[in-house]
C-alpha positions in Angstrom: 62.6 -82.6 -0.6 60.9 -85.0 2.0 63.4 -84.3 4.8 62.8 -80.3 3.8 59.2 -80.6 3.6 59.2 -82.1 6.9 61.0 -79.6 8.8 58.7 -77.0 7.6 56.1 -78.9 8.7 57.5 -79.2 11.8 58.5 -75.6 12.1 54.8 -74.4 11.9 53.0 -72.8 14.5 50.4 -75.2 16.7 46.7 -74.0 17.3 48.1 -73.1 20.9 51.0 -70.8 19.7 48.1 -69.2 16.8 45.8 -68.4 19.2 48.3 -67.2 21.7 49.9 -64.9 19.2 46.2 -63.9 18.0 45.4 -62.8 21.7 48.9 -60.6 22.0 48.0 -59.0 19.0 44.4 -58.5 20.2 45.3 -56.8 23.7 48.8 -54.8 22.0 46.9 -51.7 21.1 45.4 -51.6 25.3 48.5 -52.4 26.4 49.9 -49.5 24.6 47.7 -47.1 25.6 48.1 -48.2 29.5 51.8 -47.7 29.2 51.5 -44.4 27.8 48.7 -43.1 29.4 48.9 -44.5 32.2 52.9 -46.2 33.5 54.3 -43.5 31.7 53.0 -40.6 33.8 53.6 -42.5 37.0 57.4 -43.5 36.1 57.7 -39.7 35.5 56.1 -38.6 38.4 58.3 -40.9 40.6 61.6 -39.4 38.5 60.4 -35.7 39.3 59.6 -36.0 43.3 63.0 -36.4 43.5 64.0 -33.6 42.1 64.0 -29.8 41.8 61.6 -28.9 38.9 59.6 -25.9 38.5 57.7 -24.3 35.7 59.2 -21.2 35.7 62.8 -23.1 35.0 61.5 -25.8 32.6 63.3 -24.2 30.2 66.5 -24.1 31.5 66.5 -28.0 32.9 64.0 -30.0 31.1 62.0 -32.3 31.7 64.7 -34.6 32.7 66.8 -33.3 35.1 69.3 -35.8 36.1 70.3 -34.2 40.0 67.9 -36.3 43.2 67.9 -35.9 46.2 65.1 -36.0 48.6 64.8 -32.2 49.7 61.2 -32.3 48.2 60.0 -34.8 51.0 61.9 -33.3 54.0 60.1 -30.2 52.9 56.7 -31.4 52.5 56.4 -33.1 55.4 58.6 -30.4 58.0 56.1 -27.4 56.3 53.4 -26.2 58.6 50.3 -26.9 57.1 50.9 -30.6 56.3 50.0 -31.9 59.8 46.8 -30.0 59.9 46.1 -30.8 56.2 46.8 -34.6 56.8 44.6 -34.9 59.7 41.6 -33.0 58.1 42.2 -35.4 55.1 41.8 -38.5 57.5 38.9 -37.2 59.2 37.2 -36.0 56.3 37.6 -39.3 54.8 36.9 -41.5 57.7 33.6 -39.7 58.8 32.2 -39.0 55.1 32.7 -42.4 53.9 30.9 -44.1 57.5 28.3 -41.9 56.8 27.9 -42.2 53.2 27.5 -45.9 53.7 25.3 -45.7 56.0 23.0 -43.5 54.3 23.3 -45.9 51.5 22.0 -49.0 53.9 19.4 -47.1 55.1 18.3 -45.9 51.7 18.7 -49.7 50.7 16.7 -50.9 53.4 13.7 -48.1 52.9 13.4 -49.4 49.2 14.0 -53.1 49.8 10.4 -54.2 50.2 7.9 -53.1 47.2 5.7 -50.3 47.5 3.9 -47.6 45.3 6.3 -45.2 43.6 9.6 -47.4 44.2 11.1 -47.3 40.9 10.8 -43.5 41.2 12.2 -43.4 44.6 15.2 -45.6 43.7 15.6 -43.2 40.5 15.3 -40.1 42.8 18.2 -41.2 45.1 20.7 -41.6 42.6 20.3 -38.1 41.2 23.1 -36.5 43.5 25.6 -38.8 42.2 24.7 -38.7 38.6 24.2 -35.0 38.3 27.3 -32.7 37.4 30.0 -31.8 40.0 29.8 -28.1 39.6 25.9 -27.9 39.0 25.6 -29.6 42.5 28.1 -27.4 44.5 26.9 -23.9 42.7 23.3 -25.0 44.1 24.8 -25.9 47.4 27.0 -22.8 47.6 23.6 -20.4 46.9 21.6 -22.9 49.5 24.1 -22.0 52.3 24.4 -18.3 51.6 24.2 -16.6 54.8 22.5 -13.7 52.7 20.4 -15.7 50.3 20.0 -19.2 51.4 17.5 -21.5 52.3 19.1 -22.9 55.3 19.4 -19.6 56.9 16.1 -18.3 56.3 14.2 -21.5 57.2 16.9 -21.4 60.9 16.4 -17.4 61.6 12.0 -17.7 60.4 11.6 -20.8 62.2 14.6 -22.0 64.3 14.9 -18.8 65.6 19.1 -18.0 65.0 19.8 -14.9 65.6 22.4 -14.1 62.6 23.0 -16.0 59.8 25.5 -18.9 59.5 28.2 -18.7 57.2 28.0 -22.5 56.3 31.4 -22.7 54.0 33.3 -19.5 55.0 33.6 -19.9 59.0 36.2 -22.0 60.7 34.1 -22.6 63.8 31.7 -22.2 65.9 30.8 -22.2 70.0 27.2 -24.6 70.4 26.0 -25.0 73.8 24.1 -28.2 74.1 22.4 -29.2 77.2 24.7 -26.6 78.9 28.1 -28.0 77.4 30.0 -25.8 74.9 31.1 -27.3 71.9 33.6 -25.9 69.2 32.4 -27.2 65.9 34.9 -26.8 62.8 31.4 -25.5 61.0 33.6 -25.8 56.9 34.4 -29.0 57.6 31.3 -30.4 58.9 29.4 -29.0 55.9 31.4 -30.7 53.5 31.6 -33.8 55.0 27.6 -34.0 54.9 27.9 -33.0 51.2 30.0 -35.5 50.5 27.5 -38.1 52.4 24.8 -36.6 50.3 26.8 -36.7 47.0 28.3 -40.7 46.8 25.6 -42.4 49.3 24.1 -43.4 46.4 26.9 -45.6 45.5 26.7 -47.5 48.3 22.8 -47.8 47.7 23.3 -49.7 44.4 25.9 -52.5 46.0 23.5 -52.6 49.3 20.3 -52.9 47.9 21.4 -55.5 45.1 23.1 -57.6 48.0 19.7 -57.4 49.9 18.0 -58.4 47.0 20.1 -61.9 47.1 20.0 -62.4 50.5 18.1 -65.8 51.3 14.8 -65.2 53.2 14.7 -68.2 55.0 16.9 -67.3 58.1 14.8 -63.8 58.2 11.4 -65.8 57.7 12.7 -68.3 60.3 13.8 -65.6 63.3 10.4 -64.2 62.9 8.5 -67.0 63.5 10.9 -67.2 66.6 9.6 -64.2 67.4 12.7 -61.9 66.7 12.1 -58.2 66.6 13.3 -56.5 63.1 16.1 -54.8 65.2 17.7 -58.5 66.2 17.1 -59.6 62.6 18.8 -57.1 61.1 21.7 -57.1 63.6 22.1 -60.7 63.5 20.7 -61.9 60.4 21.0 -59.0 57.9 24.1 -57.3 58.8 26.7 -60.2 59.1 25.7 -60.8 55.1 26.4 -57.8 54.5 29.5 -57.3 56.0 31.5 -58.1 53.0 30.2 -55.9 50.9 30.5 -52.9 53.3 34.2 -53.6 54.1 34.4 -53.5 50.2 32.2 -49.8 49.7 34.4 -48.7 52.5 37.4 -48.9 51.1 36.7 -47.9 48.0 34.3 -44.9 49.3 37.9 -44.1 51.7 40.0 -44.1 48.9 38.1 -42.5 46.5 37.1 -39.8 49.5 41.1 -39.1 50.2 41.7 -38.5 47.1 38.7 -36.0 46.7 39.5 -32.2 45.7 36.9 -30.9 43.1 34.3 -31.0 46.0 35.5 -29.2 48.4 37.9 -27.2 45.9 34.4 -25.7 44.4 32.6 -25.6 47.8 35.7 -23.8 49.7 38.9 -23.7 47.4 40.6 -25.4 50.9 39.7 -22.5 53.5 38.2 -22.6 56.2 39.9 -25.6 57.4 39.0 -27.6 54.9 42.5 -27.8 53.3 42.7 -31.9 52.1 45.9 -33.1 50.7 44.7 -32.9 47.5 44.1 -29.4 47.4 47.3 -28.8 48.8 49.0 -30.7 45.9 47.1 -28.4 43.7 48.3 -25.4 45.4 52.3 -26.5 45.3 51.4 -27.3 41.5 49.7 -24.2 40.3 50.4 -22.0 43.4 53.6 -22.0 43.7 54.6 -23.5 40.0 56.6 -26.5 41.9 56.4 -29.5 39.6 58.6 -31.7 42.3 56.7 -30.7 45.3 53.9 -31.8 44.2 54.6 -35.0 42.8 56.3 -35.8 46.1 53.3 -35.2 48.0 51.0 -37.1 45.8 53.7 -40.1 46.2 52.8 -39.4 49.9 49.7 -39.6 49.4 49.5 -42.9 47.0 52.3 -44.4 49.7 49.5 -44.3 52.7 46.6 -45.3 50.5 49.0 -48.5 49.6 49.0 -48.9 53.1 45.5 -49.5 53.5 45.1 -51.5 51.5 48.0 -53.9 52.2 46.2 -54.2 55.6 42.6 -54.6 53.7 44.0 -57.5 51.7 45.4 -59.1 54.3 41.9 -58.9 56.7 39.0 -61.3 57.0 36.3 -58.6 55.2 38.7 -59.1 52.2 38.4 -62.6 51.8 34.7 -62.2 52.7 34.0 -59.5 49.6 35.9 -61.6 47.3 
């Protein structure tokens, strides 16, 4: 009875091994939820790209048809608007994320320094990223009617145009500035700014709350050197905030290349402002082409992982983090 009793002594669980079983059984239920919500869907979509799947045949095949091949991505990539929808995707992203942040640092810097009304200024710029998606593009959509919008009656009253300008309908447009002409993709341009308008507020909350912790004895110290606010901001201010702007932009450029309900409700992708996204919405409910679609989202994830293989591996990253 000793020898027995002393084996089951031995054979029960330490503290260590408790609490370790405790914790599995703790995070069980999120992991199960990831894997189905979340691996599940991916592992599928991978499975699909490399096949032939449609919704109009779903029946016949299933869900699981066991023929690959890699006809999806040969046709995605050889079709005639991928090129043009690729490059409006990178422009669209690069330009509306620069200027989204730097809306945000200027917004940061206007409110850094305490005044009258602040709290309601720093309330009243986060309203275009808080309010709802479709709310915000129906009012911008009426705001840049050519037959009943602001903009067009403030520029023909008082800019003096001479017809209207259909903001998200027109492809683009001849300026003459200074006596060069300019052809301006007008679609694009106007959702770009949108989207500056929209998610500069984002990069207002990380900006001004890195302000806030900034030290003020380097800034107290150029001024008494006599250092204009331009030359402590450029060398004093910005380098400190260099981390966190590598950060916003990445995220802002991800987030922005991925976008679709913006410019789906502003434009539905004409005008040339067909994204990549939108076009993997038109192979999905367009055309009904499961596979096609989740190839070019693959394409899509495959040059965001990219990016940020070559973020991870810069000096911003290891300045953020």
């Amino acid at each position: 009875m000793t020898g027995a009793a002393k084996t089951a002594r031995r054979r029960e669980p330490t503290l260590e091994q408790r609490e370790a079983r405790a914790g599995l059984a703790l995070i069980s239920p999120t992991v199960i939820i990831v894997l189905a919500v979340v691996v599940a869907p991916i592992i599928w979509t991978f499975i699909i790209a490399f096949q032939d799947l449609r919704l109009r045949t779903l029946g016949q095949t299933g869900l699981f048809p066991l023929e690959f091949s890699l006809d999806n991505f040969v046709e995605i990539v050889t079709a005639a608007g991928f090129v043009p929808a690729l490059t409006t995707t990178i422009v669209y992203s690069l330009v509306g994320t620069t200027l989204a942040i730097a809306l945000g640092l200027a917004a940061a810097l206007v409110v850094r320094k305490p005044f009258r009304g602040r709290t309601l200024v720093r309330g009243a710029m986060l309203l275009p990223y808080v309010a709802p998606v479709v709310a915000v593009t129906f009012v911008w959509s009426i705001m840049l009617d050519p037959n009943l919008g602001i903009i067009n009656a403030i520029g023909q009253d008082v800019l003096g145009w001479r017809e209207p300008i259909p903001f998200l309908s027109q492809r683009s447009a001849t300026w003459q500035i200074l006596g060069f002409q300019f052809d301006v993709p007008v679609a694009l341009v106007t959702v770009i700014v949108y989207q500056a308008w929209r998610y500069f507020p984002f990069a207002f909350l990380f900006l001004l709350a890195r302000l806030q912790a900034l030290p003020g004895d380097l800034d107290e110290a150029a001024r008494v050197d006599g250092a204009t606010p331009i030359q402590r901001f450029r060398f004093i201010t910005l380098p400190q905030l260099m981390g966190v702007i590598a950060l916003l932009a990445v995220l802002r450029f991800i987030w922005t290349f991925n976008e679709f309900d913006d410019i789906y409700l502003l434009t539905g992708g004409g005008a040339g402002t067909e994204v990549v996204s939108v076009r993997v919405y038109q192979y999905l409910i367009g055309r009904g082409d499961l596979s096609a679609a989740a190839a070019l989202a693959l394409i899509l994830a495959g040059l965001l992982a990219v990016l940020l293989i070559f973020y991870f591996r810069s000096p911003a990253a290891r300045s953020a983090i």
